[in-house]
N, C-alpha and C positions, 0 to 999 in steps of 0.2 A: 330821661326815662331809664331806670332800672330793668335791666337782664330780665326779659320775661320768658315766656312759653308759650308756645301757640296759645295752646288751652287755657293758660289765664289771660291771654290777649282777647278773647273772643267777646265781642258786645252783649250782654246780658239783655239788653232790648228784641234782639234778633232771637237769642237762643228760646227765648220768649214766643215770640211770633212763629218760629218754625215748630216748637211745641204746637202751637193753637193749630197751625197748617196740620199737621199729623194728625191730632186727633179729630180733625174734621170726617164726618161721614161721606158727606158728600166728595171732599176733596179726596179722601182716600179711594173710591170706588176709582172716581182720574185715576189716580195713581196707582193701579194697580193694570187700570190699562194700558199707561204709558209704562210701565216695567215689563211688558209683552212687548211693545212697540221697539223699546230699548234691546231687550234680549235678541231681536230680530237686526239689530242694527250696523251697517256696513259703514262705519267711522271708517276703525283701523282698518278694513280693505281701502277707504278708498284715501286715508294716508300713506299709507304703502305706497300707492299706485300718483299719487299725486304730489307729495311733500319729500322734504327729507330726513331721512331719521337718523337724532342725532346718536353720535358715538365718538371715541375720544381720538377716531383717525379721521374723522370726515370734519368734525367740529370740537377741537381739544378744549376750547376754552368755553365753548357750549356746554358742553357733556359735563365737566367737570363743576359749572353753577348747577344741573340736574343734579347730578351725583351727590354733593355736598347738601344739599336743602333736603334732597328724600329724604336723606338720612335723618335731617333735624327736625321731619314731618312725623315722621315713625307712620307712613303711609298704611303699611301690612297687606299693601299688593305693589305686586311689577310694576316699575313707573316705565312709560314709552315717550320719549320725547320727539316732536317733531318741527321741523322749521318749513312754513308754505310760502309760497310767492304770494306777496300783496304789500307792496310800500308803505301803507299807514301801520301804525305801531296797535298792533293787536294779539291775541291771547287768548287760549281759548282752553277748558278742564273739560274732560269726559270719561266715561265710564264704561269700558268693551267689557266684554264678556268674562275675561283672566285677565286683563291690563287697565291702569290709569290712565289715561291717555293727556297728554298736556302738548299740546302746537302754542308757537310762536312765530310772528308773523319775520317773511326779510326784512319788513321795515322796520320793527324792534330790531334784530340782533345788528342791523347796521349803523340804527340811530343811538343805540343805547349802550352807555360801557357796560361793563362787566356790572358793578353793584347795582346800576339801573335797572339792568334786566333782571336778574336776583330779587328786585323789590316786585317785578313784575310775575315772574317765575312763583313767586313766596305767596302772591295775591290768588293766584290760581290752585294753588296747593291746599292755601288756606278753606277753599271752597270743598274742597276734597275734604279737608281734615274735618271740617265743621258740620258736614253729614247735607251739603247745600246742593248735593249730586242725588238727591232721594225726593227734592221738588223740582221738576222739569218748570220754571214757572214760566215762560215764554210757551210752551207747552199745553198748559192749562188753563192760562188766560183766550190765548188764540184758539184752542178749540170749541170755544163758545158754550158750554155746558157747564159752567158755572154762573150765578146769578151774581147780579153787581156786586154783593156785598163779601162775597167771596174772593173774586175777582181783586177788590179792593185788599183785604188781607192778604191776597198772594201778591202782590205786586209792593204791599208794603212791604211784606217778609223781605222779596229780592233785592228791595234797596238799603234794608238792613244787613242782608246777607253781604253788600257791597262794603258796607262800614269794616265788618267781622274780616272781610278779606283784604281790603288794607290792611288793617293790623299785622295781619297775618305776614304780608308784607313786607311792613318797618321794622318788624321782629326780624324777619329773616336779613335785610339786608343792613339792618342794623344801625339805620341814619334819616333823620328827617328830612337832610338837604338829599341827598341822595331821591328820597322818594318825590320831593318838590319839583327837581329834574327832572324824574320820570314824566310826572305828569305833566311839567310844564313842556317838555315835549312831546309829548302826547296830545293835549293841547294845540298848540302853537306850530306845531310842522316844520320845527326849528332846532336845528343840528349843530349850533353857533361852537367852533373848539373851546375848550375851558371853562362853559359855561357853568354860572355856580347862580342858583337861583335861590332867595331868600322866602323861605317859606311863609314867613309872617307879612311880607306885604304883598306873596300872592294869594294868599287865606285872605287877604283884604279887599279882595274881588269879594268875594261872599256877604259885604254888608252892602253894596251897591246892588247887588243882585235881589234880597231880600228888600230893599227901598224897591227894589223896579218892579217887582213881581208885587209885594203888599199893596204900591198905591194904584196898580191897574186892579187891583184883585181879583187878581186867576186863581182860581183855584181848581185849574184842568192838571197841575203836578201829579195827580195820581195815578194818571195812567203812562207814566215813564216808567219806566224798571230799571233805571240805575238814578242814580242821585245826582244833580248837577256835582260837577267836578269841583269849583271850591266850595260847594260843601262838602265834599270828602277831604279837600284838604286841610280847611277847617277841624274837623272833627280828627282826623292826624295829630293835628297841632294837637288837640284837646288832651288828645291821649299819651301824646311826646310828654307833654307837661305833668299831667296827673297820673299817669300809670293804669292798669288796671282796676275799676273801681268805681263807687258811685259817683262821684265827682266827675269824670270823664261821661261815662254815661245820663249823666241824665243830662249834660249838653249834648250830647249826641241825640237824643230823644227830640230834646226842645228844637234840635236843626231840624230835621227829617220833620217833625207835624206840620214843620210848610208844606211838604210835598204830599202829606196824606188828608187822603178824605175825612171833609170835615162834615160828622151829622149835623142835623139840625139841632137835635137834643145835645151836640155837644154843649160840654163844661164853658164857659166864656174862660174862665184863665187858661186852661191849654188851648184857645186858641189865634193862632200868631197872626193872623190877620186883624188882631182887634189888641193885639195888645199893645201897641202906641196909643190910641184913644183908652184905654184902661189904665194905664200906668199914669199915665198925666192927670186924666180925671181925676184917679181915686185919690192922688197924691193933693188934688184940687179942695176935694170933696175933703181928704182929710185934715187938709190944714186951715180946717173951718176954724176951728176951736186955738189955733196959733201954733200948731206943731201936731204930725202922726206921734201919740203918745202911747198907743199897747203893739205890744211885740206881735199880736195876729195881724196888726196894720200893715206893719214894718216886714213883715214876714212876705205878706199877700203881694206889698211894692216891688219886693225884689223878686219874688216871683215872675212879675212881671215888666219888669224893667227891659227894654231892649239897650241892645250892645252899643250903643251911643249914649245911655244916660250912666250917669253916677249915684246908685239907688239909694248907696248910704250917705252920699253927700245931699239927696235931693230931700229924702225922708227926714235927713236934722232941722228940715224948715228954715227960718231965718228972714233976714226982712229982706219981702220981696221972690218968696217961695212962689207963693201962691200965684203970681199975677203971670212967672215962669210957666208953672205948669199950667195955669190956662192956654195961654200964648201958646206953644208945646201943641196940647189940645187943637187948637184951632189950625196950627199949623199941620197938622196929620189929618183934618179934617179938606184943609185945599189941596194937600197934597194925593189925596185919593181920587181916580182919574174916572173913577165907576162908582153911582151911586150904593149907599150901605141897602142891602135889602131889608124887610120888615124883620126877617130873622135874625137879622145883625145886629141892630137896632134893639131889638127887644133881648137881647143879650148883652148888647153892650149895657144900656139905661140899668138891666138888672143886675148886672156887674156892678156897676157903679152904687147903686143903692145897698147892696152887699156890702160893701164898702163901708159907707157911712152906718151899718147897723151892728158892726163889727166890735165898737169899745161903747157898747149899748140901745138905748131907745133915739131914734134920729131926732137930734137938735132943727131948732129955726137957721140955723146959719148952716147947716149941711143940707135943710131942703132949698135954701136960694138958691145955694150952689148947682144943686141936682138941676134945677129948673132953668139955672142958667146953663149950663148943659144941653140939658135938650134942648135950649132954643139953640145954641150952635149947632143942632140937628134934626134941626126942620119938627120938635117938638112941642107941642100946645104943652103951659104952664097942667093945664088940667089934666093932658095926658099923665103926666109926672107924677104928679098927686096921687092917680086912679093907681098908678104902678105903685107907689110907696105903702100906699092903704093895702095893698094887698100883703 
C-alpha cells in the first residue's frame, strides 16, 4: 500500500451510509436529542475520577503514540488521553464538551507494543476524524424509536464505520502485520513474545466463517454493530493490497451484505446467501450451448463467483464444465443446513432464468437445464415453465 491519508483511506461505502444516516428526518430528530444528552455528559468527570490520564511523566511512551497520531489526525480540538483498568484489549473515542476524549484499556497498553497500540489508537481517531462521533449509533438503535428499517441502516452504517476506522488505523501505524497482531491479540487473549502473525492466513478464518454462516442461513448479522473480526481483517488485506479505491471497496461492500439485512425485494446477485447456487447454476445454464459466450454472461459469473471458485477459469468451459458446475450446484445445495425459503427460491429460479436470457431468446437446452435445476430444488418441471413464460 502506498502513503495514504486518512481522508483518502476512508471507505466510500460508509461515507455513503452515514450521508443517508444524516439526512434522515426521523433519525435526525434522535440526534438532536442525543446531542442534549451528550452536552449533559460526565465522561471526562468520571475519567478524571477513575482512569489515568496520559502524559509524557506518568506514561512517556504512551503520551508520545497520542502525541504523534493527533498530530497526523489534524483533529482541530484538544486530544485527552486516558488509560482505565480492564485486562481485555479495548478502546474507546468520545466527544466532551472542549475535548476528544480517547481511553485505552491496561490490557492494551500491556499486551500491545508500541505500533500495536498506534494501529489501535489510529482506529479510534479515525472514528473522530470521519465525523462517526455525530451517530451515537448503540444510542439510537437502543432507544427504541426508530422502526426496523432505520434501525437496519444505522447499524449498517456502524459496521461500516468499523471498516473506515481500521484504515484509519493501518494508515497510522503503518503495517498490515502489525495490525494482524493487534487483532490477533485481540482475539486470542494471547501475549506470546515475538509473536509475528501472518495476515493472510488469519483473513482465511473469514471463508470458513462465510461457509458456516451461509449454509446454516442466518441471516440474524444485522443486528451486530461491529463486523465479525476476520471480516475486518479480510477487508485490511483488501485495502493493504489495492489502496484507496474502487477495487478495495467494492470488496469490502460484497463482505459486509453478509452481515446486512437482506429485503425480500432484494436483487438475487447482491445477495450472498444465494450466490453459490447462482454462480454454479448460471455457469450450468450457461454452458448449455458449449461455452458462456457474451461478455454480460461472463461479467454476471464473476460477479458472482465466490472466493473458492476460479470465474475465469470456470466461464472458458471446456470438457466437463458443465457436469462441474452442476455437481458445485448440488453440493451447496446439501451443504445448506436450513431449508431455502419461498423467497429464495423464487429469486434464486429468477436469477437463473436471468441468466439464460442474457445472450437472447431461451434455447431448449437452457430450459432442460433450468428444469433440472429446480428439480435439485424440490421444483415441478411445470413450476419452471410458468417462471420462464413469464
Amino acid at each position: 500500500m502506498k502513503p495514504t491519508s486518512l481522508h483518502e483511506a476512508r471507505f466510500s461505502g460508509e461515507r455513503s451510509l452515514h450521508e443517508q444516516v444524516l439526512s434522515d428526518e426521523v433519525v435526525k430528530r434522535e440526534l438532536h436529542r442525543a446531542e442534549i444528552l451528550r452536552q449533559r455528559s460526565a465522561t471526562r468527570a468520571r475519567l478524571l475520577s477513575e482512569a489515568v490520564r496520559v502524559n509524557v511523566r506518568l506514561l512517556p511512551n504512551v503520551a508520545q503514540s497520542f502525541a504523534r497520531l493527533s498530530r497526523h489526525a489534524e483533529l482541530g480540538k484538544e486530544l485527552e488521553a486516558y488509560v482505565f483498568a480492564e485486562p481485555q484489549i479495548n478502546a474507546f473515542v468520545a466527544e466532551g464538551r472542549s475535548h476528544l476524549l480517547v481511553g485505552v484499556s491496561s490490557g492494551a497498553v500491556s499486551a500491545l507494543s508500541s505500533e500495536e497500540l498506534e494501529f489501535v489508537i489510529g482506529h479510534e481517531l479515525g472514528h473522530a476524524v470521519y465525523g462517526h462521533l455525530d451517530v451515537p449509533a448503540n444510542h439510537l438503535v437502543a432507544n427504541g424509536n426508530l422502526d426496523l428499517e432505520r434501525a437496519q441502516l444505522v447499524l449498517s452504517f456502524q459496521r461500516a464505520a468499523e471498516v473506515s476506522a481500521d484504515r484509519a488505523g493501518l494508515v497510522c501505524c503503518g503495517s498490515l502485520e502489525v495490525a494482524a497482531n493487534a487483532i490477533f491479540k485481540t482475539l486470542s487473549g494471547l501475549t506470546i513474545p515475538g509473536l509475528k502473525v501472518d495476515p493472510v492466513e488469519l483473513a482465511q478464518q473469514w471463508e470458513h466463517l462465510v461457509d458456516e454462516v451461509v449454509d446454516v442461513g442466518r441471516r440474524d448479522q444485522w443486528q451486530l454493530s461491529h463486523p465479525f473480526p476476520p471480516l475486518r481483517l479480510r477487508a485490511l488485506l483488501s485495502f493493504w493490497r489495492h489502496g484507496p479505491g474502487p477495487a478495495a471497496d467494492d470488496e469490502v461492500r460484497r463482505l459486509l451484505a453478509l452481515m446486512d439485512a437482506q429485503p425480500a425485494q432484494k436483487a438475487d446477485a447482491d445477495d450472498p446467501f444465494l450466490a453459490r447456487f447462482l454462480f454454479w447454476g448460471s455457469l450450468y445454464v450457461a454452458l448449455a450451448g458449449g461455452k458462456a459466450t457474451t461478455p454480460e454472461q461472463r461479467a454476471r459469473l464473476a460477479a458472482l463467483a465466490p472466493a473458492s471458485a476460479d470465474a475465469a477459469e470456470a466461464v472458458r468451459g471446456g470438457a466437463g464444465a458443465a457436469e462441474l458446475a452442476l455437481q458445485r450446484f448440488q453440493e451447496a445445495r446439501r451443504a445448506r443446513r436450513t431449508k431455502l425459503s419461498a423467497a429464495e427460491l423464487h429469486r434464486l429460479v429468477g436469477g437463473l432464468i436471468g441468466m439464460a436470457r442474457q445472450d437472447g431468446p431461451i434455447l431448449e437446452g437452457e430450459v432442460l437445464r433450468l428444469r433440472k435445476l429446480g428439480g435439485e430444488l424440490g421444483i415441478a418441471p411445470a413450476a419452471v415453465d410458468m417462471m420462464i413464460a413469464k
